[in-house]
MARZATOR-128573 format. One line per 5 residues: number of its first residue (from 1); their letters; for each residue x negated, y negated, z negated of N, C-alpha, C, O. Coordinates in steps of 0.2 Angstrom, whole numbers, plus 2048, in hexadecimal, padded with zeros to 3 digits. Atoms other than C-alpha are relative to their C-alpha. Layout:
<mardrens>
NUM = A = X,Y,Z,X,Y,Z,X,Y,Z,X,Y,Z ~ ...
</mardrens>
This chain:
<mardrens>
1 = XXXXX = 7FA,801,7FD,421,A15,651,804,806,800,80A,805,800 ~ 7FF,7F7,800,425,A29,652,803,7FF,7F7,809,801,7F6 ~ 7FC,801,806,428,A26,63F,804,7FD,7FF,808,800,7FB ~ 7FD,805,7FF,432,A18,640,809,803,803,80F,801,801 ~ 7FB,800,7FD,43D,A20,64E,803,808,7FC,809,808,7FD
6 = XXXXX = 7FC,7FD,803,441,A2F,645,804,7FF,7FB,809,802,7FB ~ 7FC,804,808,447,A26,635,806,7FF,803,80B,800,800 ~ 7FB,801,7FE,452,A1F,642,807,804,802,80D,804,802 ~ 7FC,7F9,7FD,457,A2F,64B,803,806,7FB,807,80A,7FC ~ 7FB,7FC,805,45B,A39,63A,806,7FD,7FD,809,800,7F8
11 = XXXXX = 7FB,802,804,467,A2B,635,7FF,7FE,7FA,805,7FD,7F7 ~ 803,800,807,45E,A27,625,7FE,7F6,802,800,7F2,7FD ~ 7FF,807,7FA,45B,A14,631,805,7FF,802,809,803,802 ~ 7FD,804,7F9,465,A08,63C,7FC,7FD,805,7FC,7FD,80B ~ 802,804,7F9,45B,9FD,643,7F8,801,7FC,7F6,804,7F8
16 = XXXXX = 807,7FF,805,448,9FA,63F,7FD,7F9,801,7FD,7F7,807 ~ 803,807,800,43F,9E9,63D,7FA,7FF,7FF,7F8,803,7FB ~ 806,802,803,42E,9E1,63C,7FE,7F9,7FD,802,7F4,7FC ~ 803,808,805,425,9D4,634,7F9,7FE,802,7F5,802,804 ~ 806,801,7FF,416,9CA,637,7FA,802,800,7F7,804,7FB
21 = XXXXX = 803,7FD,7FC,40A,9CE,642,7FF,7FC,807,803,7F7,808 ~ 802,803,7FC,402,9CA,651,804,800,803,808,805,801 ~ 7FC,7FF,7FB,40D,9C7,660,7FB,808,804,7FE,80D,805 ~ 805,7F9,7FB,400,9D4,66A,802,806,7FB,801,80B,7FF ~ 801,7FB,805,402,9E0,65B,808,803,801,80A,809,801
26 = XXXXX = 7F8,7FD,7FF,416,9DF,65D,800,803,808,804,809,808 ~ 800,7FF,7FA,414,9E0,66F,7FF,809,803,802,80C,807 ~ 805,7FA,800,408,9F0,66F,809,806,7FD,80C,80A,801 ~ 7FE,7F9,802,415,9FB,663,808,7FF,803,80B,804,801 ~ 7FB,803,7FC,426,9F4,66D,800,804,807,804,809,809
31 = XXXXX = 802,7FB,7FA,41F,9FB,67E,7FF,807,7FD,803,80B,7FF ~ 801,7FA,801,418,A09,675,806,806,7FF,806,80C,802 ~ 7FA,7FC,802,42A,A0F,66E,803,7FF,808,806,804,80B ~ 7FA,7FC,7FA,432,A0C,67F,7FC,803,806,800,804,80B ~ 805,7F9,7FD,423,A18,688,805,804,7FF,807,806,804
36 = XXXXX = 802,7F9,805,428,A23,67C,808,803,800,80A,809,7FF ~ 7F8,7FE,803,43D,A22,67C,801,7FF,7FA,805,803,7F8 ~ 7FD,7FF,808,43C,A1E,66A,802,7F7,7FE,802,7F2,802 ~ 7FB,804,804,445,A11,65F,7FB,7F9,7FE,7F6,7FA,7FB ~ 805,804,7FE,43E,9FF,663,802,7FB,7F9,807,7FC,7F6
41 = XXXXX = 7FC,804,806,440,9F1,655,803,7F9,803,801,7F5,807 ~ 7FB,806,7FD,44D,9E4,658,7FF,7F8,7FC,802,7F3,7FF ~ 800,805,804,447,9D8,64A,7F9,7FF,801,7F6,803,804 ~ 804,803,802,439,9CD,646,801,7FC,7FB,804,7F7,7FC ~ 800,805,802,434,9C6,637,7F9,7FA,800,7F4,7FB,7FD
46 = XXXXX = 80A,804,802,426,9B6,639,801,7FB,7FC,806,7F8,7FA ~ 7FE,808,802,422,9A6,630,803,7FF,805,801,802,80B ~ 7FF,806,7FD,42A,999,638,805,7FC,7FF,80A,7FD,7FE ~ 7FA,805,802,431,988,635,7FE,7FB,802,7F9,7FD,805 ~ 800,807,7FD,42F,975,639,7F9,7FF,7FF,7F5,7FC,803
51 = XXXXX = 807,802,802,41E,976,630,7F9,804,804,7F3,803,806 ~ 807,7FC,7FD,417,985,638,802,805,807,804,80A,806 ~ 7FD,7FE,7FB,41C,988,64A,7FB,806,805,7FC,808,80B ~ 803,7FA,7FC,40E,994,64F,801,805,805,7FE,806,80A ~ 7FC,7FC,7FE,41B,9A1,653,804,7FE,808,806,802,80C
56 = XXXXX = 7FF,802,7F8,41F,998,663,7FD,800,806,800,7FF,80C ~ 804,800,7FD,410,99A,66A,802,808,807,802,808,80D ~ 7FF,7FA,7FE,414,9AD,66F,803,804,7FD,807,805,801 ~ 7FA,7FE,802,41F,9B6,662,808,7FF,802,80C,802,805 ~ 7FA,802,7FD,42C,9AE,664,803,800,806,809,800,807
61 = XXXXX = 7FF,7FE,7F7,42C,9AF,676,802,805,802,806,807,806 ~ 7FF,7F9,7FE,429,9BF,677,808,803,7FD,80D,805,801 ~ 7F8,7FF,7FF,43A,9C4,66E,803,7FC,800,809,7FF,801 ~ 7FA,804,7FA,444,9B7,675,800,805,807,805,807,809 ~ 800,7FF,7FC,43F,9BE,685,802,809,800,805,80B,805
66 = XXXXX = 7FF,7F9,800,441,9D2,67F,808,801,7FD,80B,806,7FE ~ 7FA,7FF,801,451,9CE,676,801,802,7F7,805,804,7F4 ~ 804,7FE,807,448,9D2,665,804,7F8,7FC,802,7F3,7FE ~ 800,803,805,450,9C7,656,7FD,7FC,7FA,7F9,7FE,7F6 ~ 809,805,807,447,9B9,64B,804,7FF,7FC,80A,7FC,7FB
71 = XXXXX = 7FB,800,809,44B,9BA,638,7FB,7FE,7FD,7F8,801,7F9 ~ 805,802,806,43E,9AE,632,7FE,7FE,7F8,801,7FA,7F5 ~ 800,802,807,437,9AD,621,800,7F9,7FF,7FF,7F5,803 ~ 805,808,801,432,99D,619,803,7FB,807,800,7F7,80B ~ 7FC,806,7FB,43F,991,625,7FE,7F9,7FC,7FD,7F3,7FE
76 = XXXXX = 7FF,808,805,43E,984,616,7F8,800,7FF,7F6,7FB,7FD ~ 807,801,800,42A,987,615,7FD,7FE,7F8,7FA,7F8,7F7 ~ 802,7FE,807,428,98C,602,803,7F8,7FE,7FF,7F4,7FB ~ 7FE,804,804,434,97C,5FE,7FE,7FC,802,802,7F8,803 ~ 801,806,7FC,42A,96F,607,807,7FC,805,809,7F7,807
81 = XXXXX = 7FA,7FF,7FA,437,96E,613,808,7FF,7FD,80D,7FF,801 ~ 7F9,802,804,446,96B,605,7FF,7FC,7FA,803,7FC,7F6 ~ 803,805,807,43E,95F,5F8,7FC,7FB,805,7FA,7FC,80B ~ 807,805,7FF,432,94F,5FB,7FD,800,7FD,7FD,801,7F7 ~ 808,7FE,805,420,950,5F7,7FF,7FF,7F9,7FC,802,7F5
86 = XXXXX = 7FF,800,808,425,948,5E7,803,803,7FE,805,800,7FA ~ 7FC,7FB,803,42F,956,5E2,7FD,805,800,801,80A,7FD ~ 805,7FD,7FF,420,960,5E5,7FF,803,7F8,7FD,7FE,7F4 ~ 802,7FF,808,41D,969,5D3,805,801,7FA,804,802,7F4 ~ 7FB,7FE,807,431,96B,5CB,801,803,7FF,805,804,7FB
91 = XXXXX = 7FC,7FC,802,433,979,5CF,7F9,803,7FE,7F4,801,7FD ~ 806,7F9,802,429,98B,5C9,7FD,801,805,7F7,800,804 ~ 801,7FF,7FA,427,98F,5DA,7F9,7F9,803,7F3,7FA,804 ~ 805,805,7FE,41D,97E,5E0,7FB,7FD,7FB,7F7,7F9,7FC ~ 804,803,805,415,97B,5CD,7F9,800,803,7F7,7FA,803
96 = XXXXX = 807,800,7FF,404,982,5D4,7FE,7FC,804,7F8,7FB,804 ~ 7FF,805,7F9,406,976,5E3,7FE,7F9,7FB,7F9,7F6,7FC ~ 7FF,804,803,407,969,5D9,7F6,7FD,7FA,7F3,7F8,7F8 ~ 805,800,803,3F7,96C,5D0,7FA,7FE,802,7F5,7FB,800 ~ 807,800,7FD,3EC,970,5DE,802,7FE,804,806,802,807
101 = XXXXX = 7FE,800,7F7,3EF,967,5EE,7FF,803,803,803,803,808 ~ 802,7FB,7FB,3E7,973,5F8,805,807,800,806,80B,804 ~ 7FB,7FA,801,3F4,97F,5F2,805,801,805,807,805,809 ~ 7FC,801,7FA,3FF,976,5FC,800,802,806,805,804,809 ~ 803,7FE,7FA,3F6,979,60B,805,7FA,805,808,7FC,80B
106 = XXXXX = 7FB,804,7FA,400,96A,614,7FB,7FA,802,7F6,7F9,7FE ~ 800,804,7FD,3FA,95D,621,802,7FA,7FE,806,7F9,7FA ~ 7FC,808,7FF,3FC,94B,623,804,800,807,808,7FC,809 ~ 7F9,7FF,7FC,404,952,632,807,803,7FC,80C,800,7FB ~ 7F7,7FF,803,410,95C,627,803,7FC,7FF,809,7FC,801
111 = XXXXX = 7FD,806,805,413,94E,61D,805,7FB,804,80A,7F8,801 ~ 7FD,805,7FD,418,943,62B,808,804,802,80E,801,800 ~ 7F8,7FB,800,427,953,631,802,7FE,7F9,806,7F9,7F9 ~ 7FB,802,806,42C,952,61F,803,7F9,7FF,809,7F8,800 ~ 7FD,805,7FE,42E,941,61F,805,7FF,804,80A,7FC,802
116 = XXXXX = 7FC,7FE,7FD,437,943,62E,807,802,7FF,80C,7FF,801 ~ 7FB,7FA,802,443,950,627,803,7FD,7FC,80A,7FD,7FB ~ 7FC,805,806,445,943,618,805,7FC,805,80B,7FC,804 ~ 7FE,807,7FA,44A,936,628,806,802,801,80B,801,7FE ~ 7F9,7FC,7FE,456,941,631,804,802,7F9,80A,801,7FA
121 = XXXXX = 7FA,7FD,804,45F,948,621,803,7F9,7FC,809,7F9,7FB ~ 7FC,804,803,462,936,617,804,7FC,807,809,7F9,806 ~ 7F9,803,7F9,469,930,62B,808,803,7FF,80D,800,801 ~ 7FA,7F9,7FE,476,940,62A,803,801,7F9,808,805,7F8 ~ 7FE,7FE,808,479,940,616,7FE,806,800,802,809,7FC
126 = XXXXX = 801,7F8,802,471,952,617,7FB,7FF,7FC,7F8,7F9,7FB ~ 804,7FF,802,464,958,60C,7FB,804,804,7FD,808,808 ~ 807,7FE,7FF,453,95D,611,801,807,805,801,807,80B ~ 800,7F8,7FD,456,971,614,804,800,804,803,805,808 ~ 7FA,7FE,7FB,466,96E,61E,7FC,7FD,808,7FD,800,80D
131 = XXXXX = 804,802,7FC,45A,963,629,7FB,806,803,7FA,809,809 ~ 803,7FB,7FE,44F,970,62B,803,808,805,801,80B,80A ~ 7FD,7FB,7FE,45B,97F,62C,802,7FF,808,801,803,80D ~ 7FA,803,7F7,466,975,63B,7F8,802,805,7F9,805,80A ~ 802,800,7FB,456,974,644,7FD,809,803,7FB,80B,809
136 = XXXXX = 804,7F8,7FF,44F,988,641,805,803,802,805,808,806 ~ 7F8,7FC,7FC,461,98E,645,801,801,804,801,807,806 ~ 801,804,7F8,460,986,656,7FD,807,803,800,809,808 ~ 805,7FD,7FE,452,994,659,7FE,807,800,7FB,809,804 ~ 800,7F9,803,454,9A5,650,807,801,7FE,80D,7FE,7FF
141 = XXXXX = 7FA,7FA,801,45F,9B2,64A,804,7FF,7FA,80A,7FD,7FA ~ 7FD,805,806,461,9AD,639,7F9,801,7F9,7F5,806,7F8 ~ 805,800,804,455,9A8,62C,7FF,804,7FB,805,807,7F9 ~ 800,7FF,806,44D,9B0,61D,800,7FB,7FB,7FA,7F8,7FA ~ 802,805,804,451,9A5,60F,7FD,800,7F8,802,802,7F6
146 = XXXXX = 802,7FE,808,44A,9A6,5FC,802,7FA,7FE,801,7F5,801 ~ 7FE,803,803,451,99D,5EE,7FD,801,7FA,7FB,806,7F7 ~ 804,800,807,44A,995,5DD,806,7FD,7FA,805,7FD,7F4 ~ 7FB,801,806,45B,990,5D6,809,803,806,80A,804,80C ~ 7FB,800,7FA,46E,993,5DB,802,7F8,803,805,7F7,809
151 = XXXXX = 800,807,7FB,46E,981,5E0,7FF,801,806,803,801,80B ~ 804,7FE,7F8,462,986,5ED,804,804,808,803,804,80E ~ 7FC,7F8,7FD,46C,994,5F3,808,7FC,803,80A,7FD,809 ~ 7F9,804,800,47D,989,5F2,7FE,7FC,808,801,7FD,80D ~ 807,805,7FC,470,97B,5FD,801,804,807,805,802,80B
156 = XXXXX = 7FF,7FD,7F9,46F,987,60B,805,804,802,805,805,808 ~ 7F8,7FF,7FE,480,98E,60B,802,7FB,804,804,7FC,809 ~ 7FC,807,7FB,487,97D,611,7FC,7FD,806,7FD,7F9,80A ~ 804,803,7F8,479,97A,61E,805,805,805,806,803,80A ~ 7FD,7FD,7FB,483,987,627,804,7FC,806,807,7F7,804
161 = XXXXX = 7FD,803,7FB,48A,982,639,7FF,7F8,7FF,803,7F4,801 ~ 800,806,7FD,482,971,638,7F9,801,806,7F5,805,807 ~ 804,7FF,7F7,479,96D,64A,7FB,7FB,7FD,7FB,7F8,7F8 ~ 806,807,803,468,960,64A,7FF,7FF,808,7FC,803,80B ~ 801,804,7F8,46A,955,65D,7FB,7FC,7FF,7FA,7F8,803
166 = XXXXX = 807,808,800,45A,949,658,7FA,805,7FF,7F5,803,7FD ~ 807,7FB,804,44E,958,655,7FA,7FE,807,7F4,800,806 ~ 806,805,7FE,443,94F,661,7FB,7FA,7FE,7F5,7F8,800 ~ 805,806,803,43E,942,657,7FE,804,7F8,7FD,801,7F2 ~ 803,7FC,806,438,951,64A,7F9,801,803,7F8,804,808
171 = XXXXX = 807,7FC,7FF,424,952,64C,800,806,801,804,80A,7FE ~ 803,7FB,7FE,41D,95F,654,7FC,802,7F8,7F8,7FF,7F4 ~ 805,7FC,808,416,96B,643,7FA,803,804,7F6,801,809 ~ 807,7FD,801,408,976,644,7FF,801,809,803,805,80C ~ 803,801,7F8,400,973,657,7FD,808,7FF,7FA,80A,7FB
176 = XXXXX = 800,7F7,7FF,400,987,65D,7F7,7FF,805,7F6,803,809 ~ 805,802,7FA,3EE,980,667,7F9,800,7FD,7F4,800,801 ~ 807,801,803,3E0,97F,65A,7FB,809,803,7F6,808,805 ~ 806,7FA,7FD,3D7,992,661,7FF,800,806,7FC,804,809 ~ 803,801,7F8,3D7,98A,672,7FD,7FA,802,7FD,7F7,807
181 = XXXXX = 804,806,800,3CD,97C,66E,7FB,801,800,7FA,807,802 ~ 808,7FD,7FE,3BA,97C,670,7FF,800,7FA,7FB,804,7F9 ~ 803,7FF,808,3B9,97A,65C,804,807,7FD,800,80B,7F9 ~ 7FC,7FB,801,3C6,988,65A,7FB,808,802,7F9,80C,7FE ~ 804,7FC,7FC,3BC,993,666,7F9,803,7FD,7F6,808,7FD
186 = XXXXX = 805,7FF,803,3AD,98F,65E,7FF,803,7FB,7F9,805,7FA ~ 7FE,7FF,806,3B4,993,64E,800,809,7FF,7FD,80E,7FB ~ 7FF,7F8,7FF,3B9,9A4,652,7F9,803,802,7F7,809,800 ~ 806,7FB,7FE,3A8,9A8,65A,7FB,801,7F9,7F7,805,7F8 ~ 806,7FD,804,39F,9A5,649,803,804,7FC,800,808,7F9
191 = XXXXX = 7FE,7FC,806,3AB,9AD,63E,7FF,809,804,7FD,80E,801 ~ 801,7F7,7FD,3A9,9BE,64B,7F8,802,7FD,7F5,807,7FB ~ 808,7FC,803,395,9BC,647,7FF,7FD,7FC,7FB,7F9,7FC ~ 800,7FF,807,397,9BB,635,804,807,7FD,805,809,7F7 ~ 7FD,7F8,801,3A0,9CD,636,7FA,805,802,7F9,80A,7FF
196 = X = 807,7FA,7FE,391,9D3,63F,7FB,805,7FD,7F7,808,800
</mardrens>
């Protein structure tokens, strides 16, 4: 953080941001810098999107409550989240997805959100990503987005300043509750005695 704040204080910086990581790990070097009078980070970036809300458990809390900035990656959730499962494989980007479903790494909870996302965006005449973006907007700072065409890029330009009032009838994505389950729990104690 002493490195960090120098970079700032010779002017070579403005601000400084982090990226994924534990909430306790942000928390630790946050406190540390304002011990110390040095230059605290104003930014976070974590996953978060309709599919993987883990970030609410604690990060996101945490800078909401400090006033720290959320610039999440992955809003649209590597294209799940702006395509329907059939569309899984057109682009280069989701080819490997396509191959292996495990690559996916998706739920029949996911599936059901996206479906959803289909639901809400053909009610509104929106496409998929505007559905998504409208609801991550609501929440953070401003997203990080990646594109595979300029379509894509155009796509998310026009979601700009639309709102999503139904986002209650969006499933709940990735339950922030499985390490507080008794299988969760249990899980972590074998993986610590297999480091043993």
């Amino acid at each position: 953080m002493k490195a960090l704040d120098d970079l700032v204080r010779s002017g070579r910086v403005r601000y400084i941001g982090a990226s994924s990581m534990w909430a306790t790990q942000f928390a630790r070097m946050q406190f540390c810098a304002e011990r110390n009078g040095w230059t605290k980070f104003i930014s976070m970036q974590n996953q978060y999107n309709l599919l993987y809300r883990e970030e609410e458990r604690e990060m996101n809390r945490f800078c909401n409550d400090t006033g720290v900035g959320l610039i999440p990656w992955a809003p649209l959730c590597r294209g799940h989240l702006a395509r329907p499962p059939s569309k899984f494989g057109l682009t280069p980007r989701s080819e490997l997805e396509k191959q292996d479903s495990q690559a996916s790494g998706l739920s029949e909870q996911d599936l059901t959100i996206i479906r959803r996302v289909i639901e809400i965006g053909e009610k509104r005449g929106w496409p998929m990503a505007h559905v998504a973006l409208a609801w991550i907007n609501k929440r953070i700072t401003s997203p990080i987005i990646g594109f595979s065409s300029v379509e894509r890029l155009e796509q998310a330009i026009t979601a700009r300043g639309k709102r999503l009032n139904d986002e209650g009838s969006i499933p709940r994505g990735t339950l922030p509750t499985e390490a507080y389950t008794e299988e969760g729990v249990e899980k972590g104690m074998e993986d610590e005695e297999s480091t043993l």
